[in-house]
N, C-alpha and C positions, 0 to 999 in steps of 0.2 A: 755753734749758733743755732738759735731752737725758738721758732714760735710760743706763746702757750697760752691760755685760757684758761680762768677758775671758775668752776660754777657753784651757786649755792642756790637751795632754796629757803634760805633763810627758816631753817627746823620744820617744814612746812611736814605733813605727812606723806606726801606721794613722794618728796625729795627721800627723805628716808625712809620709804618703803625701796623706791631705788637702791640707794646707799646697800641696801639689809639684802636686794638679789645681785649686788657687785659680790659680795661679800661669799652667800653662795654659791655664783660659781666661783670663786676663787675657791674656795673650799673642796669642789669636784676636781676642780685641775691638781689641788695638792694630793687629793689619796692617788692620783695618777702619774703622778712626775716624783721622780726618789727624792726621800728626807733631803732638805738640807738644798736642792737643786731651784727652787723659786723663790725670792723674794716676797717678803708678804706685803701684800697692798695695805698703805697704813693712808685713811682721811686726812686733807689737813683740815682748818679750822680758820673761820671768817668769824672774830668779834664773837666768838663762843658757840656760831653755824659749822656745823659739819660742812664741810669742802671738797669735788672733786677737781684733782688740779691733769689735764691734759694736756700733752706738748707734743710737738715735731720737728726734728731736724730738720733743718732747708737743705742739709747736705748729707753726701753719702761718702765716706772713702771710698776714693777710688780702687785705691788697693784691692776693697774690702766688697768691692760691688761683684755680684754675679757677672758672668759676661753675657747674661742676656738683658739683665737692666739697663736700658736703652737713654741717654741722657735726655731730659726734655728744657725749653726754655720756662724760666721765670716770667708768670706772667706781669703785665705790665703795672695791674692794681697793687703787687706785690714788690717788684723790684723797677718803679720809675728810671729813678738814676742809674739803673744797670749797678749798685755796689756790690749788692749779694755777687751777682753775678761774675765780675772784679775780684772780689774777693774768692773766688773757689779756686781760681789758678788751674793747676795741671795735675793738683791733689785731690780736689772733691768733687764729685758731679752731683747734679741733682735731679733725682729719678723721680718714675710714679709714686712711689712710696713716700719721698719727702714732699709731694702737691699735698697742698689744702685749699681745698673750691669754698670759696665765697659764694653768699646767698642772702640775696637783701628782699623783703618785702613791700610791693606797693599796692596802695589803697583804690581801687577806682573810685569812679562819683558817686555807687553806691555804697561806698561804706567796706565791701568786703575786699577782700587778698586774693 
């Protein structure tokens, strides 16, 4: 189970001026990790917009966790009903690595953030 979030700027210019320095460094990271060992980042695509698509596990095997990864709680804007939480059992924890923080903006009476 995995969050995730697409972003586009609908072709704007700064969105793919973005897109074009994802691109190189991926490009830096390949002449340094041997042939064949990284996957290439490929855009997806909104209604003919270039797309960056971003996700995150809620969970970590536990197996597979470090034993300094420390488990922390779900917070509550994230898991109300405790399911997440329910659901992880005695197989997956969920660490620093799987938080994602929320961030909302409010207006004051002047107008600014």
């Amino acid at each position: 189970m995995r969050q995730s979030v697409t972003l586009t700027g609908l072709s704007s210019t700064k969105f793919n001026d973005a897109v074009a320095s994802i691109r190189a460094i991926e490009d830096m990271f390949q002449q340094l990790i041997a042939t064949g060992r990284m996957d290439e980042w490929v855009p997806s695509n909104f209604k003919g917009h270039t797309t960056i698509d971003l996700n995150n596990r809620y969970f970590t095997s536990a197996h597979d966790a470090p034993q300094q990864d420390e488990q922390i709680p779900f917070s509550i804007a994230v898991d109300p009903d405790r399911l997440l939480s329910m659901a992880m059992g005695n197989d997956f924890i969920h660490t620093e690595d799987n938080e994602v923080e929320y961030y909302e903006a409010h207006r004051n009476t002047q107008g600014t953030k």
